[in-house]
N, C-alpha and C positions, 0 to 999 in steps of 0.2 A: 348180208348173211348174219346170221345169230350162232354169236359164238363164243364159247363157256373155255374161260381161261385159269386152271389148277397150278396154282403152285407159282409166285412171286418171288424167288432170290433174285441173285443178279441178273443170269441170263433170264428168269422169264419173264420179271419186271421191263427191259426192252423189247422181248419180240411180244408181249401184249401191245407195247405202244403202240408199232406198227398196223396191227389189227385195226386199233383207233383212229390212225393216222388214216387208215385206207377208209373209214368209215363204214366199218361195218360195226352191227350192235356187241357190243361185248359186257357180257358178265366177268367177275375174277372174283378168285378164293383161295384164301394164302392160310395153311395150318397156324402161322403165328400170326397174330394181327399186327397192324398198324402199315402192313406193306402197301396197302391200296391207293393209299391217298392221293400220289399225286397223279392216276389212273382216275380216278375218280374226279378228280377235280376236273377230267379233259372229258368227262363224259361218260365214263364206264357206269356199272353199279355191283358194289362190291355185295354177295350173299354171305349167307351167314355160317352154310356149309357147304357139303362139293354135292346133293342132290338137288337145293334149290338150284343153286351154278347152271345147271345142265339141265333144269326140267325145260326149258323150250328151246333147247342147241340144237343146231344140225351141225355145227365139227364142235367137237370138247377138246383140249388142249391139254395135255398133261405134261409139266417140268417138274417134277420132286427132285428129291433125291437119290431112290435109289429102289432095285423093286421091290424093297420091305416098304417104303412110301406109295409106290402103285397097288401093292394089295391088301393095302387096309383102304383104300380109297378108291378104286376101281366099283367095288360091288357096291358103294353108293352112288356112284354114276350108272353102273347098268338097269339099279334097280328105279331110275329116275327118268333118264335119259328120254325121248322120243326113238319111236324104233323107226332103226333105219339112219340112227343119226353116227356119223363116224368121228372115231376116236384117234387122235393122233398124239402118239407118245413120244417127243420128246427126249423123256427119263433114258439115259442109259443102265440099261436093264439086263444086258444078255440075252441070246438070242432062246436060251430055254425058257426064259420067263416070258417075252414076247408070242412063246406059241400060248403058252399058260395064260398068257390076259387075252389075247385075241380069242383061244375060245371061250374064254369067260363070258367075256359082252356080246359071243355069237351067242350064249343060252337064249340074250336078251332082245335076240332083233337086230344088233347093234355091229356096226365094221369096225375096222380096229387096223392101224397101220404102224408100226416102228418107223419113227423118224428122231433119232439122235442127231445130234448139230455137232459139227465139229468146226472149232475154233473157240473164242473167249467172248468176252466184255466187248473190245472192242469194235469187231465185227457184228456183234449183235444190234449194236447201237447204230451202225452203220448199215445194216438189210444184207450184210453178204459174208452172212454162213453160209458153211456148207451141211448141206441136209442129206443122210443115207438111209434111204426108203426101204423097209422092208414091207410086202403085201402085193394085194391083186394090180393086174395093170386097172380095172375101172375103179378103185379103189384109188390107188395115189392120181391118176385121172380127177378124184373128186378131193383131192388134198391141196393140186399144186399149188391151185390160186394161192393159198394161204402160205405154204411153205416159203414161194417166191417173196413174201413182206418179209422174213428173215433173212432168209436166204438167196446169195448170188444166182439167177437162173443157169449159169453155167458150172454152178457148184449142186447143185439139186440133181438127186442121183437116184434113180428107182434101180435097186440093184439084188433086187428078186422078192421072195415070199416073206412072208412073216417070220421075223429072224435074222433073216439076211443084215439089214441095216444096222443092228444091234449087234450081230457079232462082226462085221466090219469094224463100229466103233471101237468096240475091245480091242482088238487089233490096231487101231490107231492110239487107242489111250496106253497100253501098251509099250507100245514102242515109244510114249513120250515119257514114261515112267523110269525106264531102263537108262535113256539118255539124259534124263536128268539125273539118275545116281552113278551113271556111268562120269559125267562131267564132274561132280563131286569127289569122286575117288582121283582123277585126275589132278583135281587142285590138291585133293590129302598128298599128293604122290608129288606135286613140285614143291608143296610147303616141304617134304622130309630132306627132299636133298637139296633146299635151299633156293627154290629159286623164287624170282623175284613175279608174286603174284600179278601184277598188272602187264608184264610183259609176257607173262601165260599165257591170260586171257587173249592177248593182242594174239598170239600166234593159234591159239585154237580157235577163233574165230575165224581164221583160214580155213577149220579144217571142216568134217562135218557136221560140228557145235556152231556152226557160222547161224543157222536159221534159230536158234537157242537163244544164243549171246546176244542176236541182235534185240530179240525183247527181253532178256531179262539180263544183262551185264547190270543195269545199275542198283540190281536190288544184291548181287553179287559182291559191289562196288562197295556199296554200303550197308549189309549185315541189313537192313529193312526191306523185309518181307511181309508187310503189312497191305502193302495198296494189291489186295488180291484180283486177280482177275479170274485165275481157275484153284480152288483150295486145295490146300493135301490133304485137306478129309476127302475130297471129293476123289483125288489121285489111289488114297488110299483104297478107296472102295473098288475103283476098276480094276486097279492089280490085282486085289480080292478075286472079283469076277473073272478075270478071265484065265490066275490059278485053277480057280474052281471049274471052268467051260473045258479046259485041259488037262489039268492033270498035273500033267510031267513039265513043269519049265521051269526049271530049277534056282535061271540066273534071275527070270521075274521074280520068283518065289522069294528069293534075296532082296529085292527090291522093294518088292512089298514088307518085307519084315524091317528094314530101313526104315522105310516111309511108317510105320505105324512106330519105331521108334522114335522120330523124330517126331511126332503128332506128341507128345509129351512137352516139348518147350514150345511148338511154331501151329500146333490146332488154331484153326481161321486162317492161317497164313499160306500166304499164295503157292503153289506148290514148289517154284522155286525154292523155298526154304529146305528143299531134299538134298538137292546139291549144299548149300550153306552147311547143313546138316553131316555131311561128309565130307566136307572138305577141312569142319574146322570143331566139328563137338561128336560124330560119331566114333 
C-alpha cells in the first residue's frame, strides 16, 4: 500500500515506523525538518511538502498538532491527493472540526476518517494504542489494516460517524487534564498542613491517582519533567477544545487556565509538570 505520512513528533515518528515495519511504501512530511532521517534511512522518502507526500497515496496520514495544523495543510492534500484516496486523522481535533475537514476532502474525491490515538510514547512504540474511529463502517473497513500497526486490535474502536472519535478523545483528554490538577492541588493541600510528601504520594496511589502515580511518581519525585511523553502544550490545547465543544465546564475551565499558566516555566515538558505546577509554584 502507498502511504503519505504528515506530521513527525513523537507519536507520529513511531507509528510511521510501523508502516515501514509492515512494508508497505511510505512517503513522510514533517513542517519542521530534520525529523525524517532515521525513517529515511529504513527506506521511506522524505517530500518536500504535504502535496508531493500524497500525490500517489491511497491512505494519507495525518498527526499535527492541533486543527489550526490540519487546516492549513489539509487543502494541499485535497488538492493533490488521488481521488478516492482516504485520509486518516490522527490529530486530535474535536469533533466540529472533523466534520469541517471530512467535507473539505469530500469537495475533492477524497474519504476522510477521525482516528485519535489515545495513549503515549510508549505504546506507540509498542503497536498498542488505542484508536477512536470516527466515519463510515466501509470507510474504517479500509483504515483498519493500518490502524492495527499502532494500534492494540482490541483497542481499535469504530465508534460512529465523523466526529464521533474525536469527541470521545476530548473526553478522555479531559478527564486526564482535571486529574492531573486535581493531584496537584492535593500535594498544595498536604504540603500546607505539613505532611510528609512521599508518604502522600504512598497513600494516593491507593486511591484513584493509582493509574497516575504509576507513570509519572518519578518525575513527581524529582521536579524533572523533561523526559516528555505527552506535553502541556499538547494538554493545553485539548482543555482548550473541549471548553470550547461545551461551554459550560467551569472546573475544566480551571484546569485549563492552570495548565496555560504553568506553560510559562515547564512549555515542552511532559504534562505532568501540571501537578508539579500546583503542588509547589501555583
Amino acid at each position: 500500500m502507498r502511504v503519505a505520512f504528515l506530521g513527525l513528533g513523537r507519536m507520529g515518528t513511531l507509528m510511521a515506523g510501523h508502516v515501514l515495519s509492515a512494508g508497505h511504501d511510505l512517503v513522510v512530511w514533517n513542517r519542521t525538518p530534520g525529523r525524517a532521517s532515521e525513517l529515511v534511512a529504513r527506506g521511506a522518502h522524505e517530500a518536500e511538502d504535504p502535496a508531493e507526500a500524497v500525490r500517489d497515496a491511497e491512505r494519507v496520514v495525518l498527526m499535527l498538532f492541533g486543527p489550526d495544523s490540519v487546516r492549513d495543510v489539509l487543502p494541499k492534500v485535497a488538492g493533490a491527493a488521488p481521488a478516492g484516496a482516504l485520509v486518516i486523522d490522527g490529530t486530535t481535533i474535536g469533533p466540529e472540526a472533523a466534520q469541517e475537514f471530512a467535507a473539505l476532502v469530500a469537495n475533492s474525491g477524497l474519504r476522510y476518517v477521525d482516528a485519535p490515538v489515545a495513549g503515549s510514547t510508549g505504546p506507540a512504540a509498542e503497536g498498542t494504542l488505542g484508536v477512536l474511529v470516527g466515519g463510515s463502517q466501509q470507510d474504517y473497513d479500509d483504515a483498519v489494516s493500518l490502524l492495527h500497526l499502532w494500534g492494540a486490535p482490541e483497542k481499535v474502536r469504530h465508534v460512529g460517524p465523523v466526529g464521533a472519535g474525536s469527541a470521545l478523545k476530548l473526553c478522555v483528554n479531559q478527564g486526564l487534564g482535571v486529574m492531573a490538577a486535581g493531584l496537584g492541588e492535593s500535594l498544595r493541600l498536604g504540603r500546607e498542613l505539613g505532611l510528609d510528601r512521599s508518604a502522600l504520594l504512598d497513600v494516593l496511589s491507593m486511591t484513584a491517582y493509582g493509574w497516575y502515580l504509576a507513570q509519572k511518581r518519578p518525575m513527581l519525585d524529582s521536579g524533572d519533567f523533561s523526559a516528555t511523553t505527552f506535553s502541556l502544550d499538547l494538554m493545553a490545547k485539548d482543555l482548550d477544545l473541549a471548553v470550547s465543544a461545551a461551554g459550560e465546564l467551569p472546573v475544566t475551565a480551571a484546569c485549563l487556565a492552570a495548565a496555560q499558566a504553568a506553560l510559562g516555566s515547564h512549555a515542552g515538558e511532559d504534562y505532568a509538570a501540571l501537578s508539579g505546577f500546583l503542588a509547589d509554584e501555583g
